[in-house]
C-alpha positions as CSV (number, residue, x, y, z in Angstrom):
1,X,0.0,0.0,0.0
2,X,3.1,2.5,1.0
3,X,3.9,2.6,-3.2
4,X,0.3,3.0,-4.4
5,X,-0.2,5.7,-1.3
6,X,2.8,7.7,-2.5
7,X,1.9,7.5,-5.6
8,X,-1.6,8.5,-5.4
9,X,-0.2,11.3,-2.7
10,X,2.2,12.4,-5.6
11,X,-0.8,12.7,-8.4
12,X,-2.7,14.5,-5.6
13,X,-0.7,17.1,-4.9
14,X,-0.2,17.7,-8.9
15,X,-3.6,17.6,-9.5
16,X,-4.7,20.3,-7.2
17,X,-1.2,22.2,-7.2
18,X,-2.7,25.6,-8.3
19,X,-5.5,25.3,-5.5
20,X,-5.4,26.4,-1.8
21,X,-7.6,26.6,1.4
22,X,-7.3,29.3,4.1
23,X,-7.5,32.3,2.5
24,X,-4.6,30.7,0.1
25,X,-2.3,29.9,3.1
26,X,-2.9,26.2,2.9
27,X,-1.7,24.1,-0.2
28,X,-5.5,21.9,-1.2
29,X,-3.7,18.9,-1.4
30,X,-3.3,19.4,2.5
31,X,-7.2,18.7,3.0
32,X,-7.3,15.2,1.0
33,X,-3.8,14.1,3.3
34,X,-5.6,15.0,6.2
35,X,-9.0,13.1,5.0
36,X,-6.9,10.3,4.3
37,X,-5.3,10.1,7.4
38,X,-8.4,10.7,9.2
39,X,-9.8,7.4,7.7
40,X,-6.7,5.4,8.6
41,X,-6.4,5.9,12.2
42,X,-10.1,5.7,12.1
43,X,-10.0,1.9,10.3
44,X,-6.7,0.9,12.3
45,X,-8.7,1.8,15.9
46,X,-12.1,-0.2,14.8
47,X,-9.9,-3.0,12.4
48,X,-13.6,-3.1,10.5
49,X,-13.7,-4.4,7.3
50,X,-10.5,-6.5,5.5
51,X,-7.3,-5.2,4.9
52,X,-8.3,-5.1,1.4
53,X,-11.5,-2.7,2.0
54,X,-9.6,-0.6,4.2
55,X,-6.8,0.1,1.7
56,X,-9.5,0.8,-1.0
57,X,-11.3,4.1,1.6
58,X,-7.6,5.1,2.8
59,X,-6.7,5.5,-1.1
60,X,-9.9,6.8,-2.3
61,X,-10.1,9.3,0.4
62,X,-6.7,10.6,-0.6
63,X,-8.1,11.1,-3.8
64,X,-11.8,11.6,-3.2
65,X,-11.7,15.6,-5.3
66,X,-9.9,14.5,-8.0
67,X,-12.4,14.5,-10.2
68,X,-14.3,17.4,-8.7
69,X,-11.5,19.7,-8.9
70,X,-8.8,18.5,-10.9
71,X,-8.2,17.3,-15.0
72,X,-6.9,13.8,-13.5
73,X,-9.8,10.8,-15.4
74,X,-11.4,8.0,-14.0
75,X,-9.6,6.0,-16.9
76,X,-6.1,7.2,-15.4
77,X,-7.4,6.1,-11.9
78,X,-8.8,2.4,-13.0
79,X,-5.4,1.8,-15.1
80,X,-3.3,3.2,-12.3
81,X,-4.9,2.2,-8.8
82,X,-8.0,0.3,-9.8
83,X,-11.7,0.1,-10.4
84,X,-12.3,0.2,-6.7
85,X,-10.7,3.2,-6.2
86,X,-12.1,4.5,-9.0
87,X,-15.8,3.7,-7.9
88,X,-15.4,4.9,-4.6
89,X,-13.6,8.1,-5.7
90,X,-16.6,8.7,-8.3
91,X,-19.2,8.3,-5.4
92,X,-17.8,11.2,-3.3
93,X,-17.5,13.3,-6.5
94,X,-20.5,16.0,-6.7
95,X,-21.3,16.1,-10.3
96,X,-24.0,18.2,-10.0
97,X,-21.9,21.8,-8.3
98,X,-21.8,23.5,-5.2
99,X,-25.2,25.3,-5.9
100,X,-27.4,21.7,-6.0
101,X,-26.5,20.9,-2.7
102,X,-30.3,18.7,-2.5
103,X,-29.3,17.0,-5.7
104,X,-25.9,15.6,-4.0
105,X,-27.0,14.9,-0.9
106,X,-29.8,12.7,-2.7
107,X,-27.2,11.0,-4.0
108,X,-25.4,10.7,-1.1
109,X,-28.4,8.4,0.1
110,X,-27.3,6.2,-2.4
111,X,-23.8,5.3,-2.1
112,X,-21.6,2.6,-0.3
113,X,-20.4,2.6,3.4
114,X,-17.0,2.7,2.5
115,X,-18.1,5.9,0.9
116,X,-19.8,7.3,3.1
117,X,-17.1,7.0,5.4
118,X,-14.7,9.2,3.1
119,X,-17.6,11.7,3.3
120,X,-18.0,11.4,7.2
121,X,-14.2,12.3,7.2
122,X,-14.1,15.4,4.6
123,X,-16.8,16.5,6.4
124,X,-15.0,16.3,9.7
125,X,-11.9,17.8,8.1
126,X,-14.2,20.8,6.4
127,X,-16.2,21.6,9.2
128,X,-13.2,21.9,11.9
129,X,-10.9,23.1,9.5
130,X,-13.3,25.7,8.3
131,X,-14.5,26.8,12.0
132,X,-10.6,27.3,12.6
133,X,-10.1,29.4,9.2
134,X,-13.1,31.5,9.3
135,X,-10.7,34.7,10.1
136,X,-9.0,33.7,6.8
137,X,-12.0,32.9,5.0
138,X,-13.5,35.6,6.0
139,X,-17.0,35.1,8.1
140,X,-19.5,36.1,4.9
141,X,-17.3,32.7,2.8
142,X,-18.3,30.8,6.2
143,X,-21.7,31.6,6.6
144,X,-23.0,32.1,3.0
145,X,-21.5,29.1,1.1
146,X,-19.1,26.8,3.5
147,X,-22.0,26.3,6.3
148,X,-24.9,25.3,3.8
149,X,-23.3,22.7,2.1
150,X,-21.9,21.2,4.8
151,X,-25.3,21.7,7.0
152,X,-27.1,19.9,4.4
153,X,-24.7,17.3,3.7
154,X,-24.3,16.7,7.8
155,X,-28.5,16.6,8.0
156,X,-28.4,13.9,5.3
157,X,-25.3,11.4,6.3
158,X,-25.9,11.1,10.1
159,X,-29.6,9.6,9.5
160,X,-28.2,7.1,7.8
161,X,-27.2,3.6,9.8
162,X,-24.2,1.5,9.0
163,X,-24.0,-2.2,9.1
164,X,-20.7,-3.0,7.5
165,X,-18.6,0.0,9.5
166,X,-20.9,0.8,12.6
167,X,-17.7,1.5,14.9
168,X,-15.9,3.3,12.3
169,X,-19.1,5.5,11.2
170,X,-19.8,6.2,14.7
171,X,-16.7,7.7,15.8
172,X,-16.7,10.0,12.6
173,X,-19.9,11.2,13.1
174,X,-18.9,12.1,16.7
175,X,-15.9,14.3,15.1
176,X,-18.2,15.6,12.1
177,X,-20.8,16.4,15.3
178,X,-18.5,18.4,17.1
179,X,-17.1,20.1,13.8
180,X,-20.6,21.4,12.5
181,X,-21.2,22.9,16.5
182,X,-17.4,24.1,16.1
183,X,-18.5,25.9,12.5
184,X,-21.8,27.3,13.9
185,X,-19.6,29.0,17.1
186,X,-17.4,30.3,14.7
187,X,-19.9,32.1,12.5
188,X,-21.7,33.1,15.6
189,X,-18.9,34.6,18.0
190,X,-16.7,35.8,14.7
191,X,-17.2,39.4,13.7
192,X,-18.7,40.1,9.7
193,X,-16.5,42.0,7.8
């Protein structure tokens, strides 16, 4: 897994190389590491799901914006890393734009545990991370188009119940809990500019 993470790590940080967070003080590639990371200490506390499985969410989280945000295929991703990767990848990719939030989060009804996970974690990582940055991202960015999606997204993902990764999914939604109160506290107790 080491090769296929650094190499996927590698295409990652090419991929979004022009694109930053935090008021353009963080490199993007930052966020999918940290999603990534999230998931593996997650799956290495609960040991759900194989070896196999877990390799597939650590990977796919690493990639999960590729195709959101970058020019990188699925075709590169099957040949390269595989059709799992690829399908997971595709699930957390919003095809539909930041402005139809209802039309992703119906999709997000829809898609595999093992992708749902990778959600659970980006959401984690966007809610604290954006709760942390909102003096950088200025509190209008926060409130206006970071706390909606998210909100939504959050609304629709911790209804749902997980079978295959009920350890795993719970402890995310415990950190994806305390990051959407972190965000609200944020925009609330953070002066508008």
């Amino acid at each position: 897994m080491v090769n296929d993470y650094n190499q996927l790590l590698q295409l990652v940080k090419r991929g979004h190389a022009h694109q930053t967070r935090n008021g353009g003080h963080v490199p993007y590639w930052v966020h999918c590491y940290r999603v990534s990371k999230l998931l593996e200490g997650s799956l290495d506390k609960t040991k759900e799901g194989s070896p196999k499985e877990r390799q597939a969410i650590i990977l796919a989280a690493l990639g999960h914006d590729l195709y959101e945000d970058t020019k990188v295929t699925r075709e590169y991703i099957i040949k390269k890393f595989g059709a799992k990767i690829d399908s997971l990848i595709f699930e957390m990719t919003n095809v539909y734009g930041d402005h139809e939030i209802r039309k992703y989060c119906e999709k997000l009804k829809t898609i595999s545990e093992a992708g749902l996970l990778i959600k659970l974690a980006d959401m984690s990582d966007n809610m604290i991370g954006g709760a942390y940055a909102v003096h950088e991202n200025g509190h209008k960015w926060t409130k206006k188009f970071l706390y909606p999606i998210v909100h939504q997204q959050w609304l629709t993902v911790s209804k749902i119940n997980f079978s295959q990764f009920p350890k795993t999914a719970l402890y995310l939604k415990s950190l994806v809990d305390f990051g959407h109160h972190s965000l609200q506290m944020a925009i609330e107790n953070y002066p508008p500019r």
